[in-house]
Backbone as CSV, one residue per row, in Angstrom:
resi,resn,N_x,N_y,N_z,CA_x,CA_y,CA_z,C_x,C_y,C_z
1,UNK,0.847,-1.195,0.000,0.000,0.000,0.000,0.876,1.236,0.000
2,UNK,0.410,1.996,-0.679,1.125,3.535,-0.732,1.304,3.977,0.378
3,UNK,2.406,4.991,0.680,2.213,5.603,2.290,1.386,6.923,2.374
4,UNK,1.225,7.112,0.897,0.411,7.886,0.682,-1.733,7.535,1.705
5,UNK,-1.537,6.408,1.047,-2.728,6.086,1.667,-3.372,6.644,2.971
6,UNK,-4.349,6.952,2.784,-5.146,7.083,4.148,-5.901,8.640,3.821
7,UNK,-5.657,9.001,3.223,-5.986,10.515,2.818,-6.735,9.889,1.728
8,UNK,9.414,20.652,-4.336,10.984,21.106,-4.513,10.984,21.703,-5.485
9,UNK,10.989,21.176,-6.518,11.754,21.906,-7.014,12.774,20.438,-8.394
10,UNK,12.906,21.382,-9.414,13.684,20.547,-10.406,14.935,20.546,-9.875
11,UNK,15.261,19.034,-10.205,16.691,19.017,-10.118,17.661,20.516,-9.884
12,UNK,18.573,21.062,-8.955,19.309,22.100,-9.109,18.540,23.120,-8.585
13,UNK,17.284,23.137,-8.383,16.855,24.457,-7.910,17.046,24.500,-6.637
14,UNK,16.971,25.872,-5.722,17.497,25.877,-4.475,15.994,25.091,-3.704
15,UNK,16.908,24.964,-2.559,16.208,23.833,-1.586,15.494,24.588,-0.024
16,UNK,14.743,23.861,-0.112,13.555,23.987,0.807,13.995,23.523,2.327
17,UNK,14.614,23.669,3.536,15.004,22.913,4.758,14.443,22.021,5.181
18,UNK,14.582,20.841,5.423,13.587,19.337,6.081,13.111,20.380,7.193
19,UNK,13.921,20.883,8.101,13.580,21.605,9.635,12.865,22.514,9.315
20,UNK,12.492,23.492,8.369,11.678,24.387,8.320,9.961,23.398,8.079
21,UNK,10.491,22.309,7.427,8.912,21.258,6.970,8.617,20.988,8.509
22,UNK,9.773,20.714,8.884,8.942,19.648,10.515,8.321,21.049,11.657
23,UNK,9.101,22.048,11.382,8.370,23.278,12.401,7.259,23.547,12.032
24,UNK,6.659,23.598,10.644,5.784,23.831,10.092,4.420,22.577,10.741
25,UNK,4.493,21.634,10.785,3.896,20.296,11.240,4.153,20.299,12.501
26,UNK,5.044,20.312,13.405,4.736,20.982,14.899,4.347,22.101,15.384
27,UNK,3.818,21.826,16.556,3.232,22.869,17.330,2.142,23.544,16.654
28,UNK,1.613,22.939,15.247,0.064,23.585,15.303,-0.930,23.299,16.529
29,UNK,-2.014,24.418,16.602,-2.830,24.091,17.380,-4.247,23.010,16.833
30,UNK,-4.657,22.167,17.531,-5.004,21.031,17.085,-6.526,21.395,17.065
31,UNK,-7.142,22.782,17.007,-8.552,23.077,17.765,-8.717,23.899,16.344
32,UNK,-10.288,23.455,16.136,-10.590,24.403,14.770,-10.844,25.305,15.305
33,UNK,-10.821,26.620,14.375,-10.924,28.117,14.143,-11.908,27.828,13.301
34,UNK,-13.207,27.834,13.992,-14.295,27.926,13.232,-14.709,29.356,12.441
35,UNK,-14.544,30.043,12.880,-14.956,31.207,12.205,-14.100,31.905,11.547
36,UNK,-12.582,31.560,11.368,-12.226,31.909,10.229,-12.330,31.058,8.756
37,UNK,-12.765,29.737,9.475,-12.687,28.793,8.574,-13.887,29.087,7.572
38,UNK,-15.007,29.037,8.249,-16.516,29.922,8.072,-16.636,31.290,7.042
39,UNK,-15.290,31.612,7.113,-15.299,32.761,6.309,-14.940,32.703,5.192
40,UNK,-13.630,32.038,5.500,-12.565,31.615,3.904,-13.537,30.343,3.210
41,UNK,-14.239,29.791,3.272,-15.259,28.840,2.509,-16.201,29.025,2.411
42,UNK,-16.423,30.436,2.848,-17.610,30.674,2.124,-17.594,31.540,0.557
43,UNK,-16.693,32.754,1.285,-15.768,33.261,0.453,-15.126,32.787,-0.847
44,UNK,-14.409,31.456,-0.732,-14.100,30.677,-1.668,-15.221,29.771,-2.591
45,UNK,-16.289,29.786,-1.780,-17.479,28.979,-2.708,-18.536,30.258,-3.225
46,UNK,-18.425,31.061,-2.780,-19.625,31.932,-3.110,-18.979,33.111,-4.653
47,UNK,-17.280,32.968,-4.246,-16.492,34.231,-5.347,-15.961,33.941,-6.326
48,UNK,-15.334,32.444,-6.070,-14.713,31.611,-6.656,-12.939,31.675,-6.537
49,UNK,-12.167,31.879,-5.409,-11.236,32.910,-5.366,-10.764,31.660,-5.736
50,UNK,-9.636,31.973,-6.460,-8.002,31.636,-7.606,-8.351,31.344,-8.790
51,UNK,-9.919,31.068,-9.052,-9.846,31.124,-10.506,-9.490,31.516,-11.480
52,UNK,-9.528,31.206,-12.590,-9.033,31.598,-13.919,-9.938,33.173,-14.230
53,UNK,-11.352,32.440,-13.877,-12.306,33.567,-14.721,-12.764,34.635,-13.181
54,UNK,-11.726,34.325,-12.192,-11.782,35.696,-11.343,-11.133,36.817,-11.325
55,UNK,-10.002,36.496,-12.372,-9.097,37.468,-12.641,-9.774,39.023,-12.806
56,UNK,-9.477,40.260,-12.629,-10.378,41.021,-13.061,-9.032,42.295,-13.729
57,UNK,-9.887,42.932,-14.825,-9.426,43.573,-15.630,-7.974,44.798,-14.354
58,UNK,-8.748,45.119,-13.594,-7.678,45.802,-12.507,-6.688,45.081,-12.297
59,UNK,-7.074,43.904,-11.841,-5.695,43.214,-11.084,-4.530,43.062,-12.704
60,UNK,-5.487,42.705,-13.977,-4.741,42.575,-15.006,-3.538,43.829,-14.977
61,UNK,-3.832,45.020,-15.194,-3.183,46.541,-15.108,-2.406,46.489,-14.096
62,UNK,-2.703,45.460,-12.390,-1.849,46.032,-11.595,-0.638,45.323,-11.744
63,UNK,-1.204,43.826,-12.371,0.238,42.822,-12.186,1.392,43.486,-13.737
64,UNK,0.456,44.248,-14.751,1.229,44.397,-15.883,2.276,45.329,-15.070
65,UNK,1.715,46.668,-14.456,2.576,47.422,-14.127,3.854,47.178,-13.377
66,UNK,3.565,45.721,-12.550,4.422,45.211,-11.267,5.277,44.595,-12.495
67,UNK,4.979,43.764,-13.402,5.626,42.687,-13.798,5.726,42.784,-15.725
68,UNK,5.847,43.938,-15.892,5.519,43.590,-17.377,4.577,43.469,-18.085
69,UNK,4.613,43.585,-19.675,3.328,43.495,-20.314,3.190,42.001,-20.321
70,UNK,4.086,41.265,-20.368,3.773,39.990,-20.743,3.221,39.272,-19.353
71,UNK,3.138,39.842,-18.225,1.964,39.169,-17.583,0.539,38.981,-17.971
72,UNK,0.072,40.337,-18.543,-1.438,39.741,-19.359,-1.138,38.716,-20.161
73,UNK,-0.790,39.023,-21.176,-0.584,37.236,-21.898,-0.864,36.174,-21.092
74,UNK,-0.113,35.873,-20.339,0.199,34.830,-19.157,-1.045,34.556,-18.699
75,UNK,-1.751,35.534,-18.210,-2.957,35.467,-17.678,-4.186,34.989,-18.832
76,UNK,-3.769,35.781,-19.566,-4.589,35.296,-20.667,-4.660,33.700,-21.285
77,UNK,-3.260,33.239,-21.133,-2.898,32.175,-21.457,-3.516,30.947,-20.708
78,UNK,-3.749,31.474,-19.331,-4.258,30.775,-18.049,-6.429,30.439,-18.632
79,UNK,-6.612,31.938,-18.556,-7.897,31.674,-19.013,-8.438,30.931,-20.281
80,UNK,-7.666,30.773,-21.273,-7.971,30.460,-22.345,-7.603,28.803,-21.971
81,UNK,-6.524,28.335,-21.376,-6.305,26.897,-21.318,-7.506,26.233,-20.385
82,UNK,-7.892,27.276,-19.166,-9.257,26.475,-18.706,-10.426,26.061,-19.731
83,UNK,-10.807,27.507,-20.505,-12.182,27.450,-21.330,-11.884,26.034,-22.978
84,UNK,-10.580,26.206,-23.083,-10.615,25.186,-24.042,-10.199,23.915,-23.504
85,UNK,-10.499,23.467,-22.533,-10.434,21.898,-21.554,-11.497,20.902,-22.347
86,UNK,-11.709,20.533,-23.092,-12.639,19.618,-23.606,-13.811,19.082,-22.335
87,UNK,-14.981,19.298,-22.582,-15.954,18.655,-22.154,-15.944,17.492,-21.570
88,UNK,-15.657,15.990,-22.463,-15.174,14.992,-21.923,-14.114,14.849,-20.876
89,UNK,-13.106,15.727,-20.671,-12.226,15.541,-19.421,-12.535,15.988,-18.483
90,UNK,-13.829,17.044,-18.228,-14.288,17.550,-17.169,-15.307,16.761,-16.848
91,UNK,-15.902,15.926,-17.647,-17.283,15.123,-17.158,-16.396,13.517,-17.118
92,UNK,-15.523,13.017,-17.589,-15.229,11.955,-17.419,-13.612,11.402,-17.156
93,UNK,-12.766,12.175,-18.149,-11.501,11.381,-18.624,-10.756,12.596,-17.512
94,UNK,-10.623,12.178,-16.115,-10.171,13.112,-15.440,-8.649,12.895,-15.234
95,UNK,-7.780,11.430,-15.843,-6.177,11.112,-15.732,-6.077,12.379,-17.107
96,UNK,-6.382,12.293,-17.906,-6.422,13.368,-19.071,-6.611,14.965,-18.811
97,UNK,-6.729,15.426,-17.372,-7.238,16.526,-17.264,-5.858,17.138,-16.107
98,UNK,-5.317,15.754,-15.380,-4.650,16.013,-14.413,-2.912,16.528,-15.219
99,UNK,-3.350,15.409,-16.070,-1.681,15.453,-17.008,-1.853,16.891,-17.696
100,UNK,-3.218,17.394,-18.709,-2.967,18.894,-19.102,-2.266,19.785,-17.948
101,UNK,-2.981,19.866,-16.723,-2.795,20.678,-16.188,-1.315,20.638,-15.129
102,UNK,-1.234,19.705,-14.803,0.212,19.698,-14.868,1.175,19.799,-15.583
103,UNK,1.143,19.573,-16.613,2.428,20.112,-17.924,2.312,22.163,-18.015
104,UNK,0.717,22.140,-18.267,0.437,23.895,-18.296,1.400,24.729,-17.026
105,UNK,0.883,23.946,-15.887,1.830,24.944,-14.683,3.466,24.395,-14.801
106,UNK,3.403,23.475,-14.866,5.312,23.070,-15.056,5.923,23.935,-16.371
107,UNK,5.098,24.096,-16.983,5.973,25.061,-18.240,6.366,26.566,-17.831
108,UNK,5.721,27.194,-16.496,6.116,27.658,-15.673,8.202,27.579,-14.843
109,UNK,8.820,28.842,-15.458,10.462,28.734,-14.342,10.308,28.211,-13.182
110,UNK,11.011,27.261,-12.401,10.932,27.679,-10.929,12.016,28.791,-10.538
111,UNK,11.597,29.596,-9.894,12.372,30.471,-9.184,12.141,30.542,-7.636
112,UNK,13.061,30.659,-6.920,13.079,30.438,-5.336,12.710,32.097,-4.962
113,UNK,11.329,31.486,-3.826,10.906,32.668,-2.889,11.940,33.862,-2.705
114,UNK,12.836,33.459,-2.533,14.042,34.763,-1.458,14.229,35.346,-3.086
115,UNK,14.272,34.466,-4.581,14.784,35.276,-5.198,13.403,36.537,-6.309
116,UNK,12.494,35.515,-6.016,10.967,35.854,-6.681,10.420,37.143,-5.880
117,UNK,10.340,37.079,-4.577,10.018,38.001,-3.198,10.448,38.393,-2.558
118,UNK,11.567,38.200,-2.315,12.458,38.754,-1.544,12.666,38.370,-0.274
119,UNK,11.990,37.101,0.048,11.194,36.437,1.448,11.636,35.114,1.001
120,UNK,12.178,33.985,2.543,12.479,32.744,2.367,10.962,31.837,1.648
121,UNK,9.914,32.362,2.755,8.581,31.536,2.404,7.728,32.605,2.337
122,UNK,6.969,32.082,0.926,5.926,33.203,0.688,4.678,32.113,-0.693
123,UNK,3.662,32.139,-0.458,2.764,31.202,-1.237,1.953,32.688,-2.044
124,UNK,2.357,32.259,-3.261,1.605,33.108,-4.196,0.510,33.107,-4.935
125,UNK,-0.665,34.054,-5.346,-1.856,33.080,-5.838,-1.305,32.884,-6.887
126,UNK,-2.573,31.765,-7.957,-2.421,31.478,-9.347,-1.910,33.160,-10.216
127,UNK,-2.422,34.026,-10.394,-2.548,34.805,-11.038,-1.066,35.759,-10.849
128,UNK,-0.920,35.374,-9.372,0.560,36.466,-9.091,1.214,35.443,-9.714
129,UNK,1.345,34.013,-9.465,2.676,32.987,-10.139,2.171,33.202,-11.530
130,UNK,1.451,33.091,-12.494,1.569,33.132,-13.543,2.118,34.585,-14.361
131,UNK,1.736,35.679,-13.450,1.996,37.384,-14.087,3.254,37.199,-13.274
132,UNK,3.953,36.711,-12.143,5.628,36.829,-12.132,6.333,36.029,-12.638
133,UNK,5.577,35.070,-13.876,6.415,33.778,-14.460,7.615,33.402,-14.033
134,UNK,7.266,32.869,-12.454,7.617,32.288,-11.451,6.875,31.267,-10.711
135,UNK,7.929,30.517,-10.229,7.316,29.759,-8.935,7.991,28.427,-8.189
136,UNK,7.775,28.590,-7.139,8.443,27.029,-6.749,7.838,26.099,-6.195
137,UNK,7.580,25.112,-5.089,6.710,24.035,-5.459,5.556,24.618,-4.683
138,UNK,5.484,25.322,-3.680,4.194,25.441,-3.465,3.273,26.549,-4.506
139,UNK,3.310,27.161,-5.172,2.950,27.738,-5.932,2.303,26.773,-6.866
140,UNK,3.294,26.008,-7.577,2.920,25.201,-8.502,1.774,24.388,-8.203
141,UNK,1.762,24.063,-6.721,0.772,22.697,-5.863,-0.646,23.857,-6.138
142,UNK,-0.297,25.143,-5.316,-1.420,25.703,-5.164,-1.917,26.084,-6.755
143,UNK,-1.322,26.647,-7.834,-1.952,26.712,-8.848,-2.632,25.675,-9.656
144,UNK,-2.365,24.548,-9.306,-3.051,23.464,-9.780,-4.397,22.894,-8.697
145,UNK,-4.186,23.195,-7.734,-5.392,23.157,-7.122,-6.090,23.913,-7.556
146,UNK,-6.289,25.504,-7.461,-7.404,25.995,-7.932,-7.919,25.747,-9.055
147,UNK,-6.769,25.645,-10.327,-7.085,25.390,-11.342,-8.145,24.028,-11.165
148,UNK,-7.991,23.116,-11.253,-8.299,21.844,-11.017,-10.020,21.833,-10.356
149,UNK,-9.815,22.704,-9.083,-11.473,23.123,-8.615,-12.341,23.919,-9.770
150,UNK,-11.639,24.625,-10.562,-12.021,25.476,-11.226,-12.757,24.687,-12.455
151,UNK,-11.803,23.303,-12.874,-12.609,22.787,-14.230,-13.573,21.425,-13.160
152,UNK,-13.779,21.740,-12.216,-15.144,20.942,-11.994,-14.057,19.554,-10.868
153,UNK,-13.332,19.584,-10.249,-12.515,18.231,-10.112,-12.846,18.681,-8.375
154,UNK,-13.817,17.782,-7.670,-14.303,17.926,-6.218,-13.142,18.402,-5.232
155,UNK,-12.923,19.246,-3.806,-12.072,18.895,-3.299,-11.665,18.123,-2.769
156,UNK,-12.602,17.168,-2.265,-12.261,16.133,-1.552,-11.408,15.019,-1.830
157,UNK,-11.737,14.941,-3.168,-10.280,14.457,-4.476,-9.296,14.533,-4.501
158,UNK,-8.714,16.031,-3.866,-7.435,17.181,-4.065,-7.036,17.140,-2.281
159,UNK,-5.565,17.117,-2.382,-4.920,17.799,-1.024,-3.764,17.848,-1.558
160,UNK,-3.160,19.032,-1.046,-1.908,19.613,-1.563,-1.210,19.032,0.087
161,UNK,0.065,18.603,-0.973,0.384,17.622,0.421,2.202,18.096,0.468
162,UNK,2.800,18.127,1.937,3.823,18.625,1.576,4.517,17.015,2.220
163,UNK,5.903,16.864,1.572,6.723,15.728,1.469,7.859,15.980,1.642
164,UNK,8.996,14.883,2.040,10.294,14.794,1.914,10.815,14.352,0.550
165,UNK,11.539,15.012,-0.155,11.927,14.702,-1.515,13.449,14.028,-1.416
166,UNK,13.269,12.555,-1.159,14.261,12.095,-0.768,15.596,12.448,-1.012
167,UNK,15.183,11.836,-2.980,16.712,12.204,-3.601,17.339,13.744,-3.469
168,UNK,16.567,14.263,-3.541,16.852,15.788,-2.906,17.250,16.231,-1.464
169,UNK,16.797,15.544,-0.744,17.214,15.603,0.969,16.558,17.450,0.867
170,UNK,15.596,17.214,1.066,14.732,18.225,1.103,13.315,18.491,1.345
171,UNK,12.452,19.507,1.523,11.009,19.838,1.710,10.347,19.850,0.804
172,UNK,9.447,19.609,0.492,8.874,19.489,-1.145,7.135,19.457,-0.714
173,UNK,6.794,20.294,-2.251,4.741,20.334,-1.945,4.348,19.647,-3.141
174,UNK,3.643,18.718,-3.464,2.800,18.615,-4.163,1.478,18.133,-4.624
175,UNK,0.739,17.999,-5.055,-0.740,17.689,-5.390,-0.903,16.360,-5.771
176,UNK,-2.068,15.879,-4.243,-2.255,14.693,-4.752,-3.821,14.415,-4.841
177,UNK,-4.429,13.524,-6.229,-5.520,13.681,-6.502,-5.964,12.152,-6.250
178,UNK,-7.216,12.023,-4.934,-7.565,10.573,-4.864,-8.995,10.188,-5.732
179,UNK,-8.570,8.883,-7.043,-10.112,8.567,-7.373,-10.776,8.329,-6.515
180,UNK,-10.733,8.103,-4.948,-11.988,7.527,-4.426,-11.439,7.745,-3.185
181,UNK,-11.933,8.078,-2.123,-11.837,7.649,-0.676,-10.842,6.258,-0.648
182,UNK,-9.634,6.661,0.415,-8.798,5.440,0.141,-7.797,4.796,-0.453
183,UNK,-8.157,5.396,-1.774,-7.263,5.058,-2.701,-5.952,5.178,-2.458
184,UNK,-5.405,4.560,-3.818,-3.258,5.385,-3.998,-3.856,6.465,-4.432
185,UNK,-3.408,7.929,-4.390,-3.210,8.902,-5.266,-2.594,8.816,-6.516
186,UNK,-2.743,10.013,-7.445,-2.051,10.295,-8.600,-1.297,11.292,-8.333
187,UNK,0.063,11.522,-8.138,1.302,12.630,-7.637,0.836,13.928,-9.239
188,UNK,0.609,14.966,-8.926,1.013,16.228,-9.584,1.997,17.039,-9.307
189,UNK,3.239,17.357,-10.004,4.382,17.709,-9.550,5.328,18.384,-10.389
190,UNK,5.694,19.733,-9.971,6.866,19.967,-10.842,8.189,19.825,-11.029
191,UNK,8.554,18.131,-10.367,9.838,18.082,-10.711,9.051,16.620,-12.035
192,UNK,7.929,16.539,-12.335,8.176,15.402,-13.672,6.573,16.182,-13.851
193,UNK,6.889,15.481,-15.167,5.790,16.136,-16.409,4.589,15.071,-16.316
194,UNK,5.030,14.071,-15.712,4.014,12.728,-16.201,3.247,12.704,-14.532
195,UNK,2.077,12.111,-14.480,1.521,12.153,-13.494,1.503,10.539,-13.238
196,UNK,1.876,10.361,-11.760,1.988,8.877,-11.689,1.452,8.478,-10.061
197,UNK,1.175,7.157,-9.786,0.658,6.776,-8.783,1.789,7.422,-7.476
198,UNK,1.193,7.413,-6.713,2.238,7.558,-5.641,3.027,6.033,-5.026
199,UNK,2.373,5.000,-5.229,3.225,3.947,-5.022,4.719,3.237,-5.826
200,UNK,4.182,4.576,-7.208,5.587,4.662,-8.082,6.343,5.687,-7.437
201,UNK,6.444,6.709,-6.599,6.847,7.801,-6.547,7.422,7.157,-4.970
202,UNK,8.614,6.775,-5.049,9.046,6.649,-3.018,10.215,7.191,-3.185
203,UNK,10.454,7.891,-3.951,11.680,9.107,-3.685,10.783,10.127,-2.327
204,UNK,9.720,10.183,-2.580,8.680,10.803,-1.840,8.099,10.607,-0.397
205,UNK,8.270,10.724,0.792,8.115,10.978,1.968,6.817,11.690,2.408
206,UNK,5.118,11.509,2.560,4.334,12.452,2.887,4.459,12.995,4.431
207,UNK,4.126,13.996,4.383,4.285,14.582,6.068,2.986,15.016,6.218
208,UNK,2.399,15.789,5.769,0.898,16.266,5.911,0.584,16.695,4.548
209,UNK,-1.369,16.716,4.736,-1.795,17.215,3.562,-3.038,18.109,4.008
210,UNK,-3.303,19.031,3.406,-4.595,19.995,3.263,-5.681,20.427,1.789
211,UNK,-6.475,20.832,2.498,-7.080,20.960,1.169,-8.109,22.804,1.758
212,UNK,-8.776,22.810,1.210,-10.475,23.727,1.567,-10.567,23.453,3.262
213,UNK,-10.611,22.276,4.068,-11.695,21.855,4.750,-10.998,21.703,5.794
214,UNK,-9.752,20.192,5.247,-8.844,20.255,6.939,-7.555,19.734,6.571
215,UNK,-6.682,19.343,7.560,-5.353,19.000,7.620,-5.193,17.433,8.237
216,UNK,-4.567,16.991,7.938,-4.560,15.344,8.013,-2.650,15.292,7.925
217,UNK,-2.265,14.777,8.780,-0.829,14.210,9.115,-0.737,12.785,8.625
218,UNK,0.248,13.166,7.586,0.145,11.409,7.153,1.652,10.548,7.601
219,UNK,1.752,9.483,8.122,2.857,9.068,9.243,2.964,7.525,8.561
220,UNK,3.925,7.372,8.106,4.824,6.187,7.748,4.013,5.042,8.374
221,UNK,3.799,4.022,8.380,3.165,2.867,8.803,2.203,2.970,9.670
222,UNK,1.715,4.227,9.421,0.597,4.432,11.030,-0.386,5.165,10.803
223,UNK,-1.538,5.129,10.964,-2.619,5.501,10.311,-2.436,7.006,10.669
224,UNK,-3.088,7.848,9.763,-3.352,8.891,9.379,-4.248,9.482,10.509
225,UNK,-3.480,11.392,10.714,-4.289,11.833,12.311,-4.729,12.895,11.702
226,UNK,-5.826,13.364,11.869,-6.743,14.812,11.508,-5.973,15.707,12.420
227,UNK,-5.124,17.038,11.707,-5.300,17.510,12.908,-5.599,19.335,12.635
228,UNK,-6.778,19.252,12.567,-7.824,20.299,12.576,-8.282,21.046,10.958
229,UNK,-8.553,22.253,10.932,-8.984,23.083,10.247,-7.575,23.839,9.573
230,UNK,-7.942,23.958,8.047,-6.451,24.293,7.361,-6.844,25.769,7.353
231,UNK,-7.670,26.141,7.816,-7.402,27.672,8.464,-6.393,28.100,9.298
232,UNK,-6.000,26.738,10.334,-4.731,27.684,11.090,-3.559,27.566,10.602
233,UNK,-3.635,27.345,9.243,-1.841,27.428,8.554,-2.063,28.194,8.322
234,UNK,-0.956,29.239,8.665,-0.793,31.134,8.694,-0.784,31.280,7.107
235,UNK,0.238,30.512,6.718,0.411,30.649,5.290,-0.839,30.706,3.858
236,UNK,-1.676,29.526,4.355,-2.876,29.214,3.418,-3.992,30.688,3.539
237,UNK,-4.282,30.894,5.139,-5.111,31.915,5.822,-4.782,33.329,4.997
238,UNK,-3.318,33.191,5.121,-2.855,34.720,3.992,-3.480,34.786,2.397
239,UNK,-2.902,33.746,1.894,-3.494,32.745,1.184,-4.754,33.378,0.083
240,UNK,-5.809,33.353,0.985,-7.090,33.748,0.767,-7.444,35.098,0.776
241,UNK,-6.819,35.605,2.040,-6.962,36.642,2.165,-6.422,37.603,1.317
242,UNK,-5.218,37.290,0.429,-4.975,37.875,-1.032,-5.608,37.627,-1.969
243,UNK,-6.382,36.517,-2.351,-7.380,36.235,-3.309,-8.622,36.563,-3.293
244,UNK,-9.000,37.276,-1.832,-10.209,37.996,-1.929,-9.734,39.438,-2.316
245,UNK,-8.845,40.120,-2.119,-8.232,41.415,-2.569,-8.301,41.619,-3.742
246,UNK,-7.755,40.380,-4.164,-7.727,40.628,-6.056,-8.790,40.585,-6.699
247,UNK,-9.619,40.428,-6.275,-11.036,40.713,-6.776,-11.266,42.245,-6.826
248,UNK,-10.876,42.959,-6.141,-11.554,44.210,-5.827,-10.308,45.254,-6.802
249,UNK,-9.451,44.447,-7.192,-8.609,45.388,-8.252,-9.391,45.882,-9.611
């Protein structure tokens, strides 16, 4: 069975600290934050925040000015690859939908936070990683999540899961999509183009995963522990709270 069960970066790019992954997974508090949680999902179901088609003509002007003309493109490039997704991969052929959209965000540079932001850790929405044609793995995880909610693919399917990237001796995020309650996952990832089971993938180490709803610790031979509402990752919470902003550009 996968160790995935129960639910970096390319070669050469700079590296993520194992110790910054394990601080991150300790010492959360184990108690939901209902009412921020209450907010950011509703927010997220009622606005549609990271979508493609939430982009709005302001934020277009603000990221050109930050980043160039060729961020509209980019953006543009983003909207147009959702709306031309074929029908059949959104109603059925969903291994066909996971592989588009993973090749679309991997054709994406990685560039490292400290050198993209100026900041060791910083999670960017879809629309900022695509208008700073940048990103490193959590970016990539998170732009394929929204994307992914966006062409119809449930969350409960989706948890962006962060890992030990063995051969790398490093921290690593990426997206894993379950057909069913239970299942192996299918790894989405930008260090390979091809999307593959996670029981092929044991360069790979899971440590925890999140999605919309909650956080789940996933532990080497030992069943899997809930531990609360993915509202209290500071990081995700920011998260949102920039993707409701960009609406109002």
């Amino acid at each position: 069975m996968s160790q995935f069960s129960a639910c970096s970066t390319r070669t050469g790019a700079a590296s993520i600290q194992s110790s910054r992954l394990e601080r991150l997974c300790l010492g959360w508090p184990k108690y939901l934050a209902l009412a921020a949680l209450g907010i950011n999902l509703a927010l997220a179901a009622t606005r549609e925040l990271g979508f493609s088609r939430s982009v709005t003509p302001g934020l277009v002007e603000r990221f050109s000015a930050k980043f160039g003309r060729g961020s509209s493109t980019r953006l543009g490039n983003w909207q147009g690859f959702v709306r031309a997704v074929p029908a059949e991969q959104r109603a059925g052929n969903e291994f066909a939908l996971l592989r588009s959209v993973n090749a679309f965000f991997n054709n994406v540079p990685f560039v490292s936070d400290l050198a993209q932001w100026g900041m060791e850790d910083y999670w960017a929405s879809p629309a900022e990683m695509l208008a700073g044609n940048g990103a490193d793995c959590e970016d990539f995880s998170i732009a394929k999540y929204f994307t992914l909610k966006e062409l119809g693919v449930p969350i409960e399917r989706l948890r962006i899961t962060y890992v030990k990237a063995v051969r790398l001796n490093q921290a690593h995020m990426v997206l894993a999509y379950y057909p069913a309650p239970g299942t192996v996952p299918l790894i989405l990832d930008n260090l390979e183009d091809e999307v593959r089971p996670a029981a092929e993938r044991t360069d790979l180490i899971p440590v925890y995963s999140f999605n919309d709803e909650d956080v789940v610790l996933l532990r080497q031979g030992r069943a899997s522990a809930s531990a609360g509402s993915s509202s209290q990752i500071r990081l995700w919470r920011a998260l949102l709270d920039k993707l409701e902003k960009e609406l109002h550009y």
